[in-house]
C-alpha positions as CSV (number, residue, x, y, z in Angstrom):
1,X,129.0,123.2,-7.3
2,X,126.2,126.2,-8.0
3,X,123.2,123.0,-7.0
4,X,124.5,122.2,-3.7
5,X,123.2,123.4,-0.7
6,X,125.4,123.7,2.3
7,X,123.8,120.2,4.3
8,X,124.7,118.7,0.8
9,X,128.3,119.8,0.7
10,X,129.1,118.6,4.1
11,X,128.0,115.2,3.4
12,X,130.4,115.5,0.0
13,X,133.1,116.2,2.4
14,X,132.4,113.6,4.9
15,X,131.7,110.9,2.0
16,X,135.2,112.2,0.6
17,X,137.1,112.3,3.7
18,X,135.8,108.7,5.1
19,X,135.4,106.7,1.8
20,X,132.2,104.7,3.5
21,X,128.8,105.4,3.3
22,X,128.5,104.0,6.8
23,X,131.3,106.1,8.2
24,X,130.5,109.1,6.8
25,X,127.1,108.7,8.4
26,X,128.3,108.0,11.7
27,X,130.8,111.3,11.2
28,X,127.3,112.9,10.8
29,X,125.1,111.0,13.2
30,X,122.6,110.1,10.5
31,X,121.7,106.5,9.3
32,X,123.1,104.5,6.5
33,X,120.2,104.9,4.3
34,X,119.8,108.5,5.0
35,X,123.8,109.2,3.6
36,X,123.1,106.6,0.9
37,X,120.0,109.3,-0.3
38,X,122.2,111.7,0.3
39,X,124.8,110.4,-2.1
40,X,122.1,109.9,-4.6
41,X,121.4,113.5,-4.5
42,X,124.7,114.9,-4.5
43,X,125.6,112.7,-7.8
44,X,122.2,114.2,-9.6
45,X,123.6,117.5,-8.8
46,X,126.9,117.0,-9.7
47,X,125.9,114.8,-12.6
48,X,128.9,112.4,-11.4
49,X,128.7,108.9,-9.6
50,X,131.3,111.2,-7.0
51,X,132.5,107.3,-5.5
52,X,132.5,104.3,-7.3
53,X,132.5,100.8,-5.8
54,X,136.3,99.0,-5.7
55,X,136.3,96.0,-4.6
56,X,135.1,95.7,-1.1
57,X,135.2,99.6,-0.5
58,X,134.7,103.0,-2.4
59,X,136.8,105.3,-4.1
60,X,136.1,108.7,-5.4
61,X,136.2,109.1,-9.1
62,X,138.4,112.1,-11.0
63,X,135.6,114.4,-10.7
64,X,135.6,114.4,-6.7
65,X,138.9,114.6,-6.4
66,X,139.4,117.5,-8.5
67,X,136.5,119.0,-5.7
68,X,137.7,117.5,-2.5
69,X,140.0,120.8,-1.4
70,X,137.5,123.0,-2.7
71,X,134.5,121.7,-0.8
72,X,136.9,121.1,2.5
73,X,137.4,124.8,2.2
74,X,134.1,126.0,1.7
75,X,132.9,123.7,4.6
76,X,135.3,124.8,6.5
77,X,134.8,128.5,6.1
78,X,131.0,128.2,6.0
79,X,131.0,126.6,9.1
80,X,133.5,129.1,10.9
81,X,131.1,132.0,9.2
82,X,127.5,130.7,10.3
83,X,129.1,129.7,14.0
84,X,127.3,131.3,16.7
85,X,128.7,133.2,19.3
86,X,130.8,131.2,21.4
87,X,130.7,131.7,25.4
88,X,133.7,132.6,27.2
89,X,133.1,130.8,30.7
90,X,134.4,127.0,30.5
91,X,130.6,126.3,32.0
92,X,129.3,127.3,29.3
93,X,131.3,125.8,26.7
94,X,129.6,123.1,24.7
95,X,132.2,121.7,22.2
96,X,133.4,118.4,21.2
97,X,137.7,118.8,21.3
98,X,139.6,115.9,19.5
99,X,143.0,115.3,20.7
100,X,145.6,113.5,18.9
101,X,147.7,111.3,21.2
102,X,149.3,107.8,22.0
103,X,148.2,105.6,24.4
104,X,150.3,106.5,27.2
105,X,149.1,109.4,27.4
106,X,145.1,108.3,28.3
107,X,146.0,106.5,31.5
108,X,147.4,109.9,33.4
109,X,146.9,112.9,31.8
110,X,143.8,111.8,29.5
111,X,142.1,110.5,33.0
112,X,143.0,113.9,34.9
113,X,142.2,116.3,31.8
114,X,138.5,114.1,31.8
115,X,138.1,114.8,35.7
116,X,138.6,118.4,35.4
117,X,136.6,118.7,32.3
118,X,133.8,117.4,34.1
119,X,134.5,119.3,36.9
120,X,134.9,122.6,34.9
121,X,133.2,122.6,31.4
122,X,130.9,119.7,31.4
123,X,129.8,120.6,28.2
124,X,132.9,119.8,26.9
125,X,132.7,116.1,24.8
126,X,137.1,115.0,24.8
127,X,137.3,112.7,21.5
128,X,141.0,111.2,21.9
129,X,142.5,109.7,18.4
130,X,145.2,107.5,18.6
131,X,148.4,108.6,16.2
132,X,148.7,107.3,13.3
133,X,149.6,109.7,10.2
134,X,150.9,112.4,11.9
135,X,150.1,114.9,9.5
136,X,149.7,118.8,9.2
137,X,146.5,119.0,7.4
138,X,144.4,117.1,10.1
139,X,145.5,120.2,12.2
140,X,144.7,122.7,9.6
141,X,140.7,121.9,8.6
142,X,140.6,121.1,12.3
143,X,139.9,118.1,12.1
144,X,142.4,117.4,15.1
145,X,142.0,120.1,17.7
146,X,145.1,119.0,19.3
147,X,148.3,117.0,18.9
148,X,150.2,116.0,22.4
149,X,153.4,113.8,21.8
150,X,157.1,114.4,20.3
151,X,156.1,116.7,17.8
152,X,158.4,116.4,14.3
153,X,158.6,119.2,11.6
154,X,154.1,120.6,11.3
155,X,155.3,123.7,9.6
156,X,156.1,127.5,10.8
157,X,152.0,127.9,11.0
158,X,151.8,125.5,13.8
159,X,151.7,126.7,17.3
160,X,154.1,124.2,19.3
161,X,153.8,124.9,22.9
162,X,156.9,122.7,25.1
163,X,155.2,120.2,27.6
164,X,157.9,118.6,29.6
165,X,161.2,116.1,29.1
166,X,159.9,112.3,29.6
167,X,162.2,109.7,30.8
168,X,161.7,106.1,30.2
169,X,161.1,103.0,32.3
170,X,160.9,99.3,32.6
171,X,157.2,97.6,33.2
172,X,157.2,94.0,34.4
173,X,154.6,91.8,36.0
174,X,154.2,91.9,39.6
175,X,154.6,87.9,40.1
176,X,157.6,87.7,37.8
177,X,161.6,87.1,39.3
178,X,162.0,90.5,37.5
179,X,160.0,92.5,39.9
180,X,162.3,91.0,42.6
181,X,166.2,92.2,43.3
182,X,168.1,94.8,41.1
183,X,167.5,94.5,37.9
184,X,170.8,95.0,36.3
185,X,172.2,95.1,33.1
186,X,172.4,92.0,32.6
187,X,169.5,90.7,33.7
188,X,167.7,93.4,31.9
189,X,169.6,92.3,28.4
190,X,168.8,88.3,29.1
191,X,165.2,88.6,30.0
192,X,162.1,88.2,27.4
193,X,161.5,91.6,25.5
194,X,157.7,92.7,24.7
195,X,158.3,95.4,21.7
196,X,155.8,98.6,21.4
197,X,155.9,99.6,17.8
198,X,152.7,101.0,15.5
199,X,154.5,99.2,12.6
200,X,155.6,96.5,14.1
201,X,159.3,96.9,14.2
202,X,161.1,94.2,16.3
203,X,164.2,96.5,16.3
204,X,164.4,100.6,17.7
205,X,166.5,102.4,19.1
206,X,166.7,100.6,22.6
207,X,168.4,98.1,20.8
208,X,171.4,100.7,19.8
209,X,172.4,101.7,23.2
210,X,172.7,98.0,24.4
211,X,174.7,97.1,21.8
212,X,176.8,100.0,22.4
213,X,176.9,99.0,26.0
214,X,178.2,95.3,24.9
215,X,175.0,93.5,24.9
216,X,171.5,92.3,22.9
217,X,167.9,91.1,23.8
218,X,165.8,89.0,22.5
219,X,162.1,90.4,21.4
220,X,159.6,88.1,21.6
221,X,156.6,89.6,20.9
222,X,155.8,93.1,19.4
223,X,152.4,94.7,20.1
224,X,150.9,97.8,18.7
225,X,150.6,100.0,21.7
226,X,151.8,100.0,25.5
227,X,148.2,99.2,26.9
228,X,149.1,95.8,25.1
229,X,152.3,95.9,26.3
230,X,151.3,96.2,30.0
231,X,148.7,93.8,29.4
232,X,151.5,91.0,28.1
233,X,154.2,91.6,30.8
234,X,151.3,91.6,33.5
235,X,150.9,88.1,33.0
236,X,154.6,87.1,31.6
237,X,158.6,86.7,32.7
238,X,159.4,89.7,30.4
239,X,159.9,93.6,30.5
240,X,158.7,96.2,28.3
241,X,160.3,99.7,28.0
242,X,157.7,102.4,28.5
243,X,158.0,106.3,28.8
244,X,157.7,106.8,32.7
245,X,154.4,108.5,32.8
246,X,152.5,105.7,31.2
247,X,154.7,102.5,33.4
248,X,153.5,105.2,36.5
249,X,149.9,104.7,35.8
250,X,149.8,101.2,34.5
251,X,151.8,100.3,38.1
252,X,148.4,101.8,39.6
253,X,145.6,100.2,37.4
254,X,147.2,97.2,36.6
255,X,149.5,93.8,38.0
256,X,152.7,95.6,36.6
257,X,155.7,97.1,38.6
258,X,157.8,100.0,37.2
259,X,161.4,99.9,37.1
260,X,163.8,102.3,36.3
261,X,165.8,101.0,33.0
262,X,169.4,100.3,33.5
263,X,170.6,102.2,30.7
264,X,171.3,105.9,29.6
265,X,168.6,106.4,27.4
266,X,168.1,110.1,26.3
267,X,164.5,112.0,27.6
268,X,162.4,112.9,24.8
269,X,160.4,116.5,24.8
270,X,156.8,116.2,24.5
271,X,154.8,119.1,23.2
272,X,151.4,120.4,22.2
273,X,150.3,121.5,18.9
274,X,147.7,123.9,17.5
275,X,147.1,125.5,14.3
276,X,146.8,129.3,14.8
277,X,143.0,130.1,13.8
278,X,142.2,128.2,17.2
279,X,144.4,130.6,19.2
280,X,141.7,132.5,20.6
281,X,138.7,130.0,20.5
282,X,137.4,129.9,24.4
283,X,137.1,126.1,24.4
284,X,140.7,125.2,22.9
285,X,142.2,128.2,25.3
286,X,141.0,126.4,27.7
287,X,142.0,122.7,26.6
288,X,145.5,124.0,26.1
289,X,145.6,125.6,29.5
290,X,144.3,122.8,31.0
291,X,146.6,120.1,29.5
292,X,149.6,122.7,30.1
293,X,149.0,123.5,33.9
294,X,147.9,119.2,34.4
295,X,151.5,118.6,32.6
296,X,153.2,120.9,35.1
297,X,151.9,119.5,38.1
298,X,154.7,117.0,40.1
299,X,153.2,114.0,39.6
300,X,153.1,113.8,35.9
301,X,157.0,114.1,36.1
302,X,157.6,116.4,33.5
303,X,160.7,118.6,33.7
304,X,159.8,122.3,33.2
């Protein structure tokens, strides 16, 4: 790699981590034709086509794979190294913060963490990802600032700081019989199910503890997040089960009504998660503080 420049090994490792010549120049906020020069000169330097064309997209020969953790490193370390000093005061932070999270969380705590940024580090740019592979690496190169969800095994590097306990609740149109009268067992078993699974599951867990509790439900649609899910039941007879903060603000913004589920499901810890090098960074101190002290507050219903 002794005839590439810096800019030139950055663009390697966007081309290799995005696989698109039109992503990897959006990642860099330079134009298609500009990362397609780009790539021209980083395969004369490397004397290596680097990606080859496969069927409709690109992938990267043996060569750049053999590179890939090499260059992510030096990027990374180059980048950390040539930094310049970062201000301390949250109004003078100027930053772009990527946060990993599902949808439910956007609606509360990604609307309250965006008011306060505004209000106290309007430099700060919030990028939020949705999940998706939840893995450590994206944590690691930084690529993911932070991760806020039910956090699985990220390693002992990984700072995991507890959030909260989150119930979960029923969401059902506003016009529908369902919003009406108790909703009992029963009636919560007989009625039309929307599902909420990334994978598109029709069966989870909910449908376990009916069973254990005698009973079934029909699913009859599954969508991929609960913004969808809201969306269906808002203008349907059915119910969709929601973790409570999310059915709280959808009641707000949309034609839905919450409803407590008529069944003992367990609460389900949701956490933040960091990797270490960013423990003393000013502008992810103050992310995590933020999204810590906006979690404790009473109306996001999380159980210290």
């Amino acid at each position: 790699m002794a005839d590439l420049d810096l800019n030139l090994l950055v663009a390697l490792d966007a081309l290799l981590r995005e696989g698109s010549v039109a992503r990897a120049a959006d990642r860099l906020g330079l134009s298609a034709p500009a990362m397609s020069r780009t790539l021209t000169r980083i395969r004369t330097a490397l004397g290596d086509p680097v990606l080859v064309r496969a069927g409709r997209g690109l992938v990267p020969t043996p060569r750049a794979l053999a590179l890939q953790e090499q260059v992510r490193a030096v990027v990374r370390d180059a980048t950390a190294l040539l930094a310049p000093g970062t201000p301390t005061a949250p109004e003078q932070l100027t930053r772009t913060l990527t946060l990993r999270v599902n949808d439910g969380v956007i609606p509360l705590l990604g609307t309250a963490l965006h008011q306060r940024a505004r209000a106290e580090a309007p430099g700060l740019t919030l990028r939020f990802v949705a999940e998706g592979l939840e893995d450590v690496e994206s944590l690691r190169d930084g690529e993911v600032d932070l991760d806020i969800g039910v956090q699985g095994a990220l390693g002992p590097e990984i700072r995991v700081q507890r959030l909260g306990e989150e119930s979960f609740m029923c969401l059902v149109g506003r016009a529908s019989p369902l919003a009406r009268g108790r909703l009992t067992l029963e009636r919560f078993a007989l009625a039309e199910h929307i599902g909420v699974s990334r994978r598109g599951k029709l069966r989870t867990p909910l449908d376990d503890v009916l069973e254990q509790h005698g009973h079934s439900r029909r699913v009859t649609a599954v969508v991929p997040n609960m913004l969808a899910a809201a969306a269906l039941v808002a203008g349907a007879d059915a119910v969709t089960t929601v973790n409570g903060a999310f059915a709280r603000a959808a009641a707000q913004l949309m034609p839905v009504k919450a409803r407590p589920v008529p069944l003992p499901l367990p609460r389900v810890t949701v956490a933040q998660a960091w990797h270490p090098r960013f423990d003393r960074d000013p502008a992810h101190v103050w992310l995590r503080r933020t999204v810590k002290a906006l979690c404790d507050a009473p109306v996001f219903g999380a159980t210290p």
